[in-house]
C-alpha positions in Angstrom: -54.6 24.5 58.9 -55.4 25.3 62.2 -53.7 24.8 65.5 -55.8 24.6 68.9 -55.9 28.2 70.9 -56.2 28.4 74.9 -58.6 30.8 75.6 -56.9 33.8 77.1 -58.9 36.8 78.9 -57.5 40.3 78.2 -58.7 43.3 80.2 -58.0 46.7 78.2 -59.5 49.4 79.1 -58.6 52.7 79.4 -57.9 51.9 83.2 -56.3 48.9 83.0 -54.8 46.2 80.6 -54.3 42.6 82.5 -52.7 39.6 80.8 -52.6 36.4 82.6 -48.5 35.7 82.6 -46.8 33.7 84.8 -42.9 35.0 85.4 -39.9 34.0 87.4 -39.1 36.2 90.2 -35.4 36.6 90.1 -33.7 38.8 87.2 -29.9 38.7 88.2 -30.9 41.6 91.2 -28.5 44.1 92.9 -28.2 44.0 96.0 -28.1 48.0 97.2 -26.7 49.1 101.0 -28.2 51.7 103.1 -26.5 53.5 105.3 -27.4 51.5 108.1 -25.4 48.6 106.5 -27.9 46.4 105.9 -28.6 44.9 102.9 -31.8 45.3 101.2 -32.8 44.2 97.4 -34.8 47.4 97.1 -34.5 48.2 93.0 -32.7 45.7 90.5 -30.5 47.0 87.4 -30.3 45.5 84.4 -28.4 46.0 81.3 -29.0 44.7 77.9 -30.1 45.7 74.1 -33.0 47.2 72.6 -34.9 44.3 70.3 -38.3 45.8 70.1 -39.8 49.7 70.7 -43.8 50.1 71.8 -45.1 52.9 72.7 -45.0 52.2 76.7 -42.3 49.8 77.1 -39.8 47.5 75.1 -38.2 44.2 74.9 -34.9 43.9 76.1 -32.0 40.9 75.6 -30.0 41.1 78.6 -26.8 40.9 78.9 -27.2 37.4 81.5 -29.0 35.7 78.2 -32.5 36.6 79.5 -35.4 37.8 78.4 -37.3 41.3 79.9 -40.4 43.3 78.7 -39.5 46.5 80.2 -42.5 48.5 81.4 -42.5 53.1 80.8 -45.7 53.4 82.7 -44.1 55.6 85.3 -42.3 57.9 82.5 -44.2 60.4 80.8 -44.3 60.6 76.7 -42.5 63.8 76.7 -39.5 61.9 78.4 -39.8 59.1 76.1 -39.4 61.6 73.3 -36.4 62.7 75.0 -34.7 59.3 75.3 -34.8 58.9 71.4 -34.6 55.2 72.5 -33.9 52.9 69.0 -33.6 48.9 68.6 -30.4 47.7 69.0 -29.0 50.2 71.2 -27.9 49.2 74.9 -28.8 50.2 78.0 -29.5 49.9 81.8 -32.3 50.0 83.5 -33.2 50.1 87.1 -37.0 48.9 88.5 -38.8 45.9 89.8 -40.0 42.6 88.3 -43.4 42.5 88.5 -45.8 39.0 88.1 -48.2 40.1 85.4 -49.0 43.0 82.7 -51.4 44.6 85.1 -48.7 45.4 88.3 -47.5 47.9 85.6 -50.8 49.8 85.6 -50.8 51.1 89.5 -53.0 53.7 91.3 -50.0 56.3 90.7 -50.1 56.1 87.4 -53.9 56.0 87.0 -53.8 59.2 88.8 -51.6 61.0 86.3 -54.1 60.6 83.4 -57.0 62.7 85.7 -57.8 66.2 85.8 -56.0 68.3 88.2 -59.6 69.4 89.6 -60.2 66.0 91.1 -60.8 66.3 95.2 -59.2 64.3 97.6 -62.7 62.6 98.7 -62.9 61.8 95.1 -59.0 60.2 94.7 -60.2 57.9 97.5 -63.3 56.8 96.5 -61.3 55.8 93.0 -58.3 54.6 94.6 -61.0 51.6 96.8 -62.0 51.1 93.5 -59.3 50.8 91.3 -58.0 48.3 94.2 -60.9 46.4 94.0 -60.5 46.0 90.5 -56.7 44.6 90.9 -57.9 42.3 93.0 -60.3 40.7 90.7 -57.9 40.8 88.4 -54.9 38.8 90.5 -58.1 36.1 91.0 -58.1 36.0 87.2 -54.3 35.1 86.5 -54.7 31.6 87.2 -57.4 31.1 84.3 -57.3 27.2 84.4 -59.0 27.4 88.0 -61.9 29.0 86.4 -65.1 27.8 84.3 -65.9 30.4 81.4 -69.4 30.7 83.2 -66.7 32.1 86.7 -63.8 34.0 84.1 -66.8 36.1 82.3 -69.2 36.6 85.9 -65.7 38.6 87.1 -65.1 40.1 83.7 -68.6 41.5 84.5 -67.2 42.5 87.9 -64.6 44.7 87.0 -66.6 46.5 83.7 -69.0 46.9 86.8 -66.2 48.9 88.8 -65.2 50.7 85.4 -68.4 51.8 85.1 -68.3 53.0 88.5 -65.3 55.2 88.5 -66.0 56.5 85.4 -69.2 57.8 86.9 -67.0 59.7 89.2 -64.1 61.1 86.8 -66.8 62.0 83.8 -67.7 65.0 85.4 -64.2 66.1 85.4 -63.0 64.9 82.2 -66.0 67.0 80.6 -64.9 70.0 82.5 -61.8 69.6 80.7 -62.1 68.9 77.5 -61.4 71.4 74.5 -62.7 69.7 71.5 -61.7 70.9 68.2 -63.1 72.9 66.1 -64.9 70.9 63.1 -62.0 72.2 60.5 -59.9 70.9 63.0 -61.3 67.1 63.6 -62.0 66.9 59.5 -58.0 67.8 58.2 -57.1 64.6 60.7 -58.3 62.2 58.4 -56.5 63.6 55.3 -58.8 63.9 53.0 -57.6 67.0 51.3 -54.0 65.7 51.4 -55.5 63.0 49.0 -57.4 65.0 46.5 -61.5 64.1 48.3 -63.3 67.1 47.9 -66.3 66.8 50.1 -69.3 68.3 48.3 -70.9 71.7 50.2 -73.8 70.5 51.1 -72.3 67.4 52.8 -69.9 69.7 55.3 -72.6 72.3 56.0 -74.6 69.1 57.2 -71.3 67.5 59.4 -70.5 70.7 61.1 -74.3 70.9 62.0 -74.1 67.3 63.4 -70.3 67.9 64.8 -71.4 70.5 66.8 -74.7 69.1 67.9 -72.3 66.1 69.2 -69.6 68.3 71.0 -72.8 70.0 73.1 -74.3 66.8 73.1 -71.3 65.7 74.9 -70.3 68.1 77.3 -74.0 68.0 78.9 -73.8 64.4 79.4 -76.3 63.2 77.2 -74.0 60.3 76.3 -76.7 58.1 74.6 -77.6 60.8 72.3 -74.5 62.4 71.5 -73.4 58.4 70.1 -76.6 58.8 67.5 -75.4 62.0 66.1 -71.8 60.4 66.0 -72.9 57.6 64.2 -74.8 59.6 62.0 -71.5 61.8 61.3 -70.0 58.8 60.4 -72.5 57.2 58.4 -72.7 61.1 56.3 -69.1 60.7 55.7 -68.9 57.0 54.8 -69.0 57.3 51.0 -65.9 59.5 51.6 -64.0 57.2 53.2 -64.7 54.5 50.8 -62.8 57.2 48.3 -59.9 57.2 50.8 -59.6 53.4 51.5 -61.0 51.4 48.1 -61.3 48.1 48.6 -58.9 45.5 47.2 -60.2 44.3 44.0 -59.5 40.5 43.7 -56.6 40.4 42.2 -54.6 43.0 45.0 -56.4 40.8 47.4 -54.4 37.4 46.7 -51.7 39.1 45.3 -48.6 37.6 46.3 -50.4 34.1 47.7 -48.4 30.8 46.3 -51.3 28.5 44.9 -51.9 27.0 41.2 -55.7 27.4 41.3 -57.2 26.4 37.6 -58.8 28.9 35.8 -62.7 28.3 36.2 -61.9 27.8 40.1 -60.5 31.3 40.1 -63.5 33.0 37.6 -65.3 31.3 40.7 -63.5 32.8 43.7 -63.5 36.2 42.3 -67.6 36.1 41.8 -67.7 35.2 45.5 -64.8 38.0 46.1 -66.9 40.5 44.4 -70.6 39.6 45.9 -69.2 39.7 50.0 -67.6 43.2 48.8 -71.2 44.1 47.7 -73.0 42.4 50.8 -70.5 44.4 53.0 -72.1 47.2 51.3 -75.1 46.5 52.0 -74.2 45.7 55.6 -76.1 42.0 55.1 -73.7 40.4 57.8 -75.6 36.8 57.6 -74.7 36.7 54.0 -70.9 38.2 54.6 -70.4 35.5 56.7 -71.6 32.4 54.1 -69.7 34.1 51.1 -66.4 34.4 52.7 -66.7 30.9 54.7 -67.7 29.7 50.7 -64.4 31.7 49.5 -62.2 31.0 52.4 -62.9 27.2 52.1 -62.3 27.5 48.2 -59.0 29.2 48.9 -58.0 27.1 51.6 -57.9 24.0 49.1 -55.3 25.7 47.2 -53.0 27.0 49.8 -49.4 25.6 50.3 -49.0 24.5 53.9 -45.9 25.2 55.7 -43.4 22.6 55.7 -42.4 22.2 59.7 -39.2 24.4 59.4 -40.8 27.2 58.0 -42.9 26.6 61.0 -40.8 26.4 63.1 -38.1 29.3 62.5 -40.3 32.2 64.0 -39.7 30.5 67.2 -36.8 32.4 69.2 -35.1 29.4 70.9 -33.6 25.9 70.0 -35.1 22.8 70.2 -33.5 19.7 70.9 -32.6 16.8 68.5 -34.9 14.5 69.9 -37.9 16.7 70.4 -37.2 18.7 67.0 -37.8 14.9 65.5 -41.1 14.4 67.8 -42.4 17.6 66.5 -42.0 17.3 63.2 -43.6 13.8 63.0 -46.3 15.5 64.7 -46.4 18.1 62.4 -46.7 16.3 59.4 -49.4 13.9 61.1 -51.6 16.9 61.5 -51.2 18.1 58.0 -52.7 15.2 57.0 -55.4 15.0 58.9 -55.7 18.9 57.8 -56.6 17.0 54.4 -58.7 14.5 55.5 -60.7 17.4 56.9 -60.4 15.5 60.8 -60.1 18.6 62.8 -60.8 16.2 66.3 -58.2 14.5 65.8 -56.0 17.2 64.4 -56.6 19.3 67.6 -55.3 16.3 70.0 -51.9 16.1 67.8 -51.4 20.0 68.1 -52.3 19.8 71.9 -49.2 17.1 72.2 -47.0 19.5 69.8 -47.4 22.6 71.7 -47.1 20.1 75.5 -43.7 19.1 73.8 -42.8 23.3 73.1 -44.0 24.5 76.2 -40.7 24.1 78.7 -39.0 26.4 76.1 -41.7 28.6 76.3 -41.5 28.6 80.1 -37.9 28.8 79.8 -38.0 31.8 77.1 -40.7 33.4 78.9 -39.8 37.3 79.1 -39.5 39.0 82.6 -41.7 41.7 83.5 -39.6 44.4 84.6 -41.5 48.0 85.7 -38.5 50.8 84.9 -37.8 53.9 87.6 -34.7 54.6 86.2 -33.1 54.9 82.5 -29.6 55.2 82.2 -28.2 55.5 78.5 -25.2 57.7 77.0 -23.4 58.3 80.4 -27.3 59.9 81.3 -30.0 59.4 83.9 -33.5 59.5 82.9 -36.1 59.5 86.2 -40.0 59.5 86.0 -41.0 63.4 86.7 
């Protein structure tokens, strides 16, 4: 079964990450008083509980019933460490909502992530840039205004403007950089921890080509430096084959619900087996037509989820009328799942989701950029 996906641009790179979300402005503000008595919403505070921990933010449930991703850009991990911060725990935070993912990702905090070395002529000549880049990227928010032929000519644009300041901070970063030694970068994957001896002759050859990479490197020769790591990589393939088997067929649909006859799964497990082998063989045209042959198979077999198991992931209610509109819907397009009519399928899940999105709207989170932590009777400020 397959429902209909907007297509949604995502800029991530190690500059930036933009995601096109629209947000309500107000978050239940407080109001704070200078001293000259007037009153000035300068920084909001809001309290709630911990739902969900990533590594540079969190999603809260505030205490006024709303929704809030809260943003740690301006915190450093070594403070994050120190918070101990754990689902389900409440606290308050103070900061500014923000319209999209990107207004997290400022020049400030940009800045923290370069060398110390960098001049001030340099800082400037990044800073036009990285403004330029934001700007390209507020164009972007409103995807619906654009054609893909417009959304991927300013995608161009900003790898454009990556490309540019990374021309400026390479230099620096090179400067910089302490690689690790080979024994070093090897024990990271763990292959001693899991009983892989690597044969001799196959490490004399690695630290060769892991030091050939590291010089490689740090003169610039970027072009060259990515053959010798692919041809690390490549050297220590059969090793990590050893380290991460495959599934054989049977892990592989472990646990899936199906009554698939017997010849029909002798069948699937001969297709199973060849794509393993073409993946070996790195034959990509015919990895593609043996899992499209498998998946198709498979698919034949699955149980579809009735409408409420559907539905349940969903984190708000749905009223009585529309829950009954939905679930016709749903049911229509399951059938037309069988009849193989994806067309027509795709108009049915277009009218489902037009139905859903108010609550999505409604349930949207806020984006909420943090400058102040306050948990257990402490405060916690970016350093």
């Amino acid at each position: 079964m397959k429902k209909p996906i907007k297509k949604t641009w995502m800029i991530a790179s190690a500059l930036t990450i933009g995601m096109a979300v629209l947000t309500p402005l107000q978050a239940g503000a407080t109001s704070v008083e200078p001293t000259n008595n007037i009153n000035v919403q300068i920084e909001q505070q809001i309290t709630g509980t911990i739902k969900d921990i990533y590594g540079d933010g969190m999603n809260l449930k505030g205490r006024d019933g709303k929704n809030y991703f809260i943003s740690f850009y301006k915190f450093s991990e070594e403070q994050l460490e120190k918070m101990n911060l754990v689902e389900g725990q409440e606290i308050t935070v103070e900061g500014s909502v923000v319209e999209d993912y990107s207004d997290f990702f400022t020049f400030e905090v940009y800045k923290r992530y370069l060398p110390k070395e960098v001049t001030n002529e340099d800082l400037t000549k990044l800073e036009k840039l990285f403004n330029e880049m934001k700007k390209i990227q507020k164009e972007m928010t409103n995807e619906e205004k654009f054609t893909d032929k417009e959304l991927e000519k300013k995608f161009e644009e900003i790898n454009k403007i990556y490309e540019e300041m990374y021309t400026i901070t390479k230099p620096y970063i090179l400067a910089n950089w302490q690689p690790q030694t080979f024994e070093e970068y090897l024990g990271d994957y763990g292959f001693s921890e899991n009983n892989i001896i690597i044969a001799e002759n196959d490490k004399k050859e690695l630290k060769a080509i892991y030091e050939e990479w590291v010089k490689l490197e740090k003169d610039g020769q970027e072009e060259k430096a990515n053959e010798k790591y692919d041809e690390f990589y490549q050297l220590l393939q059969p090793y990590f084959d050893e380290l991460y088997p495959p599934l054989t067929f049977e892990e592989y649909i472990e646990g899936m619900e199906f009554d698939i006859p017997a010849e029909t799964l002798t069948k699937l497990k001969n297709i199973y087996e060849d794509a393993r082998k073409a993946e070996k063989d790195d034959n990509s045209e015919l990895i593609e037509k043996l899992w499209e042959e498998f998946h198709d198979i498979l698919d034949q077999f699955i149980k579809p989820q009735t409408f409420e198991e559907y539905m349940v992931d969903f984190e708000f209610e749905v009223s009585e009328a529309d829950q009954k509109q939905l679930k016709q819907l749903y049911e229509e397009i399951l059938k037309l799942d069988k009849k193989e009519d994806q067309e027509k399928a795709d108009e049915k899940w277009e009218a489902f989701y037009n139905i859903l999105d108010p609550y999505f709207t409604a349930n949207r989170e806020i984006l909420f950029s943090a400058s102040k932590v306050i948990m257990n009777g402490q405060d916690y400020l970016p350093q």
